[in-house]
C-alpha positions in Angstrom: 276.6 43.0 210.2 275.0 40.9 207.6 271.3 41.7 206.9 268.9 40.0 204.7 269.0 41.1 200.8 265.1 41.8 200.6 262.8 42.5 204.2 260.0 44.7 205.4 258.4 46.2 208.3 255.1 47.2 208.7 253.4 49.9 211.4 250.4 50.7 212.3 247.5 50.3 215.0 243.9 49.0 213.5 241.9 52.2 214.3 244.9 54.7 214.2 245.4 57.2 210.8 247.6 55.1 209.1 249.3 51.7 208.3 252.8 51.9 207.0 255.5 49.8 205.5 259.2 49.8 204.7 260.5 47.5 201.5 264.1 47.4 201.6 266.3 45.8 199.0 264.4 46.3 195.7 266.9 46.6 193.1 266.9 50.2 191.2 264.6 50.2 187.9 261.9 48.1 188.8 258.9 49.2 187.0 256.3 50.3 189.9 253.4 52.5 190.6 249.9 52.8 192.8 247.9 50.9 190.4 250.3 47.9 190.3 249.3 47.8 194.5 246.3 48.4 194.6 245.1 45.0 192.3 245.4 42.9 195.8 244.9 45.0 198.2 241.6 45.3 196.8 241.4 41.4 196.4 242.1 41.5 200.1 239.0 43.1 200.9 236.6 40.9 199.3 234.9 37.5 200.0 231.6 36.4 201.5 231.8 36.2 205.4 233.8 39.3 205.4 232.2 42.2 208.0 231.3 45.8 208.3 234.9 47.5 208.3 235.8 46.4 204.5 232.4 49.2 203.6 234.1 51.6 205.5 238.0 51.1 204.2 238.9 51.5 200.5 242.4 50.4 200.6 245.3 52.3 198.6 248.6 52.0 199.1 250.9 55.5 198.8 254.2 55.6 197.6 256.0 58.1 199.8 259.8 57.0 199.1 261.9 54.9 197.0 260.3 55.5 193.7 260.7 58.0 191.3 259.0 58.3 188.0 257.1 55.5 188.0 260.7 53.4 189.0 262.6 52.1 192.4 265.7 53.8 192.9 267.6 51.1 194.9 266.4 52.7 198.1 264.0 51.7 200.7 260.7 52.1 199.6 257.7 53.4 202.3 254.3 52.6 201.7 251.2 54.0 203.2 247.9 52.8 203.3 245.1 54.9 205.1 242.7 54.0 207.8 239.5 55.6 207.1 237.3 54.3 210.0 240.4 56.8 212.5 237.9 59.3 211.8 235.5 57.7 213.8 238.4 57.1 216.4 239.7 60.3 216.9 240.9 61.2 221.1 240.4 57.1 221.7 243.4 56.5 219.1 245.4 59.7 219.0 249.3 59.9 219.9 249.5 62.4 221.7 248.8 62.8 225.1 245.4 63.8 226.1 244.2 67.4 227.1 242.8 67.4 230.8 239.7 68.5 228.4 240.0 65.7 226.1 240.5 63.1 228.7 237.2 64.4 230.9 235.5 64.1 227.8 236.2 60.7 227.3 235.8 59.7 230.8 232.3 61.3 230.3 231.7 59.1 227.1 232.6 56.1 228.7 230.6 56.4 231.5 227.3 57.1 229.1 228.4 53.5 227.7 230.6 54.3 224.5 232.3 51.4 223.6 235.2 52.7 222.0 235.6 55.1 224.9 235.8 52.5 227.1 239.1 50.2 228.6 238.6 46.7 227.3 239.7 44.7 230.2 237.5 41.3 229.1 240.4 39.2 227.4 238.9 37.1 224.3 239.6 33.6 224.0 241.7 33.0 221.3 243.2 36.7 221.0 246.8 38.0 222.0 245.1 40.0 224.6 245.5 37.9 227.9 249.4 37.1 226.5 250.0 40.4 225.1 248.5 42.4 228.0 250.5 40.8 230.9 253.7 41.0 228.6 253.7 44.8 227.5 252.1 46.0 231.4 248.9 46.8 229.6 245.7 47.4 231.7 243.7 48.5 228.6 243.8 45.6 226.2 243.0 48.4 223.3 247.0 48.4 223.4 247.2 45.2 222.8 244.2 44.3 219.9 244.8 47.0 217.9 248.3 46.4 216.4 247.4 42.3 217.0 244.3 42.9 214.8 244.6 41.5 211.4 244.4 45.0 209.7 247.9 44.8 209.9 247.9 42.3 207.1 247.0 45.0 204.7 250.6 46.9 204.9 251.8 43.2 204.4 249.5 43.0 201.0 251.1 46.1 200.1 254.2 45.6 200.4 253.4 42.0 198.6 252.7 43.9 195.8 256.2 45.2 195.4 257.4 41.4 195.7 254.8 40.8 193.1 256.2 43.7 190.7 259.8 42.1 191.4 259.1 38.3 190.6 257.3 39.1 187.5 260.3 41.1 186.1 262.0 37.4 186.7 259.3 35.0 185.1 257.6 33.8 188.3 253.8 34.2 188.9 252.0 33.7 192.3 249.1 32.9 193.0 246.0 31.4 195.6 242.7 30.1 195.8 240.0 28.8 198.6 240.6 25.4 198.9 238.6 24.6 202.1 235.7 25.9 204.6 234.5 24.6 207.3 235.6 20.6 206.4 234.4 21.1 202.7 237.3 20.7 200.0 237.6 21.3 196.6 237.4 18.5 194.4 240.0 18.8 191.8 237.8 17.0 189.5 235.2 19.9 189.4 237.9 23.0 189.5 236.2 24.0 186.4 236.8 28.3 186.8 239.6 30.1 185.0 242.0 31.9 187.4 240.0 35.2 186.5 236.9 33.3 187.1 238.0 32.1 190.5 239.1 35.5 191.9 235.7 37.1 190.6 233.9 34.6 192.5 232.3 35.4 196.1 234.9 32.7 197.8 237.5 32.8 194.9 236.9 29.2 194.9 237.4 27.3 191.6 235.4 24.9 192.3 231.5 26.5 191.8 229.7 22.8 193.7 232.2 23.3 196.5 231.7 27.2 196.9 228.2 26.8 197.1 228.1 24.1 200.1 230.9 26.7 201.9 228.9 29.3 201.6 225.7 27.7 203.4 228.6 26.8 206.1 229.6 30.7 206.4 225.4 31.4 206.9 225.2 28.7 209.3 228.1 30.1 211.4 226.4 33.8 210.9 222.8 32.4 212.3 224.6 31.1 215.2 226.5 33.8 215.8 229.6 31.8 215.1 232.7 32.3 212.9 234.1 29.5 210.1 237.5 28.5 209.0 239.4 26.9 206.4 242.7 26.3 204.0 244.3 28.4 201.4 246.6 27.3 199.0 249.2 29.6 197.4 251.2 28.7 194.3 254.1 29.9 192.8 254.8 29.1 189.4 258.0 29.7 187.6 260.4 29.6 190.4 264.0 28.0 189.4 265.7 25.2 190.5 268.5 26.7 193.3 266.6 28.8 195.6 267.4 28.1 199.4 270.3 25.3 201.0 270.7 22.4 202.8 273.7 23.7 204.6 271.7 25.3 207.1 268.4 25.5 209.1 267.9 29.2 208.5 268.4 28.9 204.4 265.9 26.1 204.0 263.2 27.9 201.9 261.0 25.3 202.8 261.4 26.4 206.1 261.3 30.1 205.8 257.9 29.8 203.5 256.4 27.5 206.9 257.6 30.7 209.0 256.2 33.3 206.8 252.9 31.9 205.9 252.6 31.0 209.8 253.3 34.7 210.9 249.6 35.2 209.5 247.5 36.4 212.6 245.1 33.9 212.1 247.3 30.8 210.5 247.8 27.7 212.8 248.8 25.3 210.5 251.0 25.2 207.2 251.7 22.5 204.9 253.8 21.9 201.6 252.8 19.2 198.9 251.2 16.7 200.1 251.8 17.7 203.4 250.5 15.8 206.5 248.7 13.5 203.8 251.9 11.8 203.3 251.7 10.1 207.0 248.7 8.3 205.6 250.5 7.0 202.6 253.9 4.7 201.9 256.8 5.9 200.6 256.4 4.8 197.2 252.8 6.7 196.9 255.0 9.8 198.4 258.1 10.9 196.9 257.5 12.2 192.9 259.5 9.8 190.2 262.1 11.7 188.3 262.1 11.0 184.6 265.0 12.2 183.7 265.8 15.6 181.4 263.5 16.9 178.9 265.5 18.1 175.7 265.1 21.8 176.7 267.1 21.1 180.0 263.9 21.2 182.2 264.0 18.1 184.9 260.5 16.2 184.6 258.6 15.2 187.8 255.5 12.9 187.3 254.3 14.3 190.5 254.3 17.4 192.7 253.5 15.9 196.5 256.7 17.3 197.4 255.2 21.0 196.4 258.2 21.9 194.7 260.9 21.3 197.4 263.4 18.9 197.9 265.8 19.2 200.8 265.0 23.5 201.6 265.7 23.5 197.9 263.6 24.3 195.1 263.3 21.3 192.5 261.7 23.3 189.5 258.2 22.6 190.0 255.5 24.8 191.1 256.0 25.8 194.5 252.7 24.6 196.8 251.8 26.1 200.2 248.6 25.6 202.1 247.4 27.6 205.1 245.3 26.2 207.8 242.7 29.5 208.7 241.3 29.4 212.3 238.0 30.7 212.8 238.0 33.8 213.8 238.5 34.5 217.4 236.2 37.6 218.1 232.7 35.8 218.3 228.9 37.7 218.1 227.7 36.1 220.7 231.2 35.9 222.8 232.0 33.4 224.8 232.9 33.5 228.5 236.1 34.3 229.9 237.8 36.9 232.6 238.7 39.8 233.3 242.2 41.0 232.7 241.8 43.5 236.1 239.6 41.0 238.5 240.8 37.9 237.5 237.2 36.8 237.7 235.2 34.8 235.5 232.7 37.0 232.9 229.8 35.6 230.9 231.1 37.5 227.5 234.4 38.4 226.6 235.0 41.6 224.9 233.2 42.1 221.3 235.0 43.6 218.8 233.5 44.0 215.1 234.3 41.1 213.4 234.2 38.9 209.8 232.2 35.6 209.9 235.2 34.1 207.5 238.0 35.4 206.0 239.7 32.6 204.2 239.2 34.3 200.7 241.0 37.1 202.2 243.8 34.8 204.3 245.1 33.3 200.7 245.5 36.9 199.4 248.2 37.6 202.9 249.3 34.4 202.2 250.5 35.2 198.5 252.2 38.6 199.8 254.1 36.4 202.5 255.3 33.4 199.6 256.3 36.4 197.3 258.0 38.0 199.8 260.2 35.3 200.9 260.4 33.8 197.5 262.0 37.7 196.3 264.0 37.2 199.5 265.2 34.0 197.7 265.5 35.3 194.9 267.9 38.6 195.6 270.4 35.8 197.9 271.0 33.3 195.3 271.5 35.9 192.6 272.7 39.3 194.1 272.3 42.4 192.4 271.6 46.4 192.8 270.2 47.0 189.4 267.2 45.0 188.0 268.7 44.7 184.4 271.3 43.0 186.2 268.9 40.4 188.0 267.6 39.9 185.4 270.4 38.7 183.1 271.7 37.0 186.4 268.2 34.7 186.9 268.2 33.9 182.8 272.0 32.7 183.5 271.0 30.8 186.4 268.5 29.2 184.7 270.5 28.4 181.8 272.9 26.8 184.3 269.9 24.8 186.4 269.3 22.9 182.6 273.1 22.5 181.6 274.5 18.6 181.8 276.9 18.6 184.8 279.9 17.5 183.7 281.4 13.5 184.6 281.8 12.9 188.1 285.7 12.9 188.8 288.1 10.6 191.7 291.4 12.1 192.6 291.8 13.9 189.0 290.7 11.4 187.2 287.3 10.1 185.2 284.6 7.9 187.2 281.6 5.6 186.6 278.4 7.2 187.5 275.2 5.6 188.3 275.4 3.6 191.6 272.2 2.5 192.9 273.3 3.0 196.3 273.5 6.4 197.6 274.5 5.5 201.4 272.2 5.8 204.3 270.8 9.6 205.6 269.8 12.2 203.1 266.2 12.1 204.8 265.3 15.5 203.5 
């Protein structure tokens, strides 16, 4: 049975002692080790708006398998990254059963008012719990909120950064920034911070005018108890001409970046190029002019609206995804809803510990999920076991992307070239 060249799975609960992951497909001899993970998981953690649970957590990724000697051995790789707030979990979170003792005890704690000892049965709007409880037979929505909970993203960010390790070794380079919070955008214009400049920032905005007007919108928000959204934009630069097909739904790489980005817990829109801007525009403002072949074989684009895909193909310029971040759905001052037990109306749903806005945080996922399907990409147009031989394999490839096809041929036989009309369809 076929399987997919490059995938992961992740495990984990938010408060249990670990997260994990599973890389599978890394070619043997990629260069990898701790330090090359720990770059974004770190860059996860930070951003104004975030909350209280990024003091407690100082995120590090363990290599447990797959790697030997500071290189991948062609086998799957697992990944750990520990939960330091478990401590403060403990019986609530354990796996195994509870001791008559243990579960008096936390009968006890509940009844003295301990949150965590507690059943959550007030669903929150905006969460999997009402969906998730009634689909799994959960009466305790803790079942449900701790492996929908976002902390899951870090085993994603982790395993990103094996993606990350593996596209570099190929010449492409991935990357995001905050381009929107709470309906204010960056003006291109004024994007005056280096990449280095813009991740050291408190938003990782590079736009300093804009950052400062989002952050009064992430304090306003806070006052009210409230949370904020926004949009992240990821983009990948170096990626050849030839990844994903036409052929079929499921190798669009257009496609599978939409599906990947919009896995994000907390993602509810995704856009490419331009995007839903090009419903406000004509055609002729739209698609990017092709100028022809530059003398080193590299097809020129005066424009990128298409965000470097053309029919589930990439075209050869940068690849350009944006993420539309919902506020978050666990509110301070909560809003009403049921319970899951009752079915009665309540005046607060269930309070979790929260972040105000994440959306510095939501483009750092959102590079681990490009990467990952873009390595995906990568391993299925080219093949290989060994990264020596990927490597020669994506040079080839790209030697071949800037080669002149040869003249078109009819039955055998030489034929003109350049009609100006290509037939009707091809609306891609």
């Amino acid at each position: 049975m076929p399987t997919d060249p490059f995938r992961f799975l992740t495990a984990g609960e938010s408060h249990g002692p670990t997260l994990g992951v599973t890389v599978e497909g890394v070619p043997a001899g990629l260069a990898l080790t701790e330090d090359d993970l720990a770059v974004d998981l770190a860059r996860r953690q930070r951003g104004y708006g975030r909350g209280a649970r990024q003091a407690i957590e100082s995120d590090r990724a363990e290599i447990r398998a797959g790697v030997r000697h500071g290189r991948t051995l062609g086998s799957p790789i697992l990944l750990l990254v520990a939960n330091k707030d478990w401590e403060n979990w403990g019986p609530v979170m354990q796996s195994a059963p509870l001791t008559d003792l243990q579960a008096a005890a936390l009968g006890a704690a509940a009844a003295e008012g301990n949150k965590r000892a507690t059943p959550v049965t007030r669903v929150r709007p905006g969460h999997a719990d009402l969906a998730g409880a009634l689909k799994y037979g959960h009466s305790d929505i803790r079942n449900v909120l701790e492996r929908a909970s976002a902390r899951e993203t870090a085993a994603r960010v982790a395993a990103g950064g094996v993606a990350r390790a593996f596209l570099r070794a190929v010449g492409i380079d991935v990357w995001s920034f905050t381009a929107e919070v709470g309906g204010v955008a960056v003006d291109p214009g004024n994007a005056s911070r280096s990449r280095e400049e813009t991740d050291a920032s408190p938003l990782r905005c590079p736009d300093p005018a804009a950052e400062a007007l989002m952050i009064e919108r992430i304090d306003e928000a806070r006052s009210n108890g409230d949370t904020i959204g926004g949009v992240f934009e990821v983009v990948a630069h170096g990626v050849p001409i030839g990844l994903g097909s036409y052929v079929h739904w499921d190798r669009r790489l257009d496609g599978a970046l939409a599906a990947a980005v919009m896995s994000i817990n907390i993602v509810k829109g995704v856009e490419l190029g331009l995007g839903f801007e090009q419903t406000r525009r004509f055609g002729s403002a739209v698609h990017d002019i092709i100028d022809g072949r530059a003398d080193d074989g590299h097809w020129i684009h005066r424009s990128n609206n298409a965000g470097g895909t053309t029919g589930g193909i990439s075209n050869g310029e940068p690849i350009v995804v944006r993420g539309a971040v919902k506020p978050i759905s666990t509110l301070a001052r909560p809003l009403p809803s049921a319970d899951l037990i009752t079915g009665k109306p309540v005046d607060k749903a269930h309070y979790e510990r929260s972040d105000i806005s994440v959306v510095p945080a939501a483009g750092v996922i959102g590079e681990a999920m490009v990467m990952l399907t873009l390595a995906r990409f990568v391993l299925e147009t080219l093949g290989g076991d060994r990264m020596d031989v990927v490597a020669e394999r994506m040079a080839a490839h790209r030697r071949l992307m800037a080669t002149t096809p040869p003249a078109p041929l009819i039955g055998g036989r030489p034929a003109a070239a350049g009609g100006d009309e290509a037939g009707s369809g091809g609306d891609d």
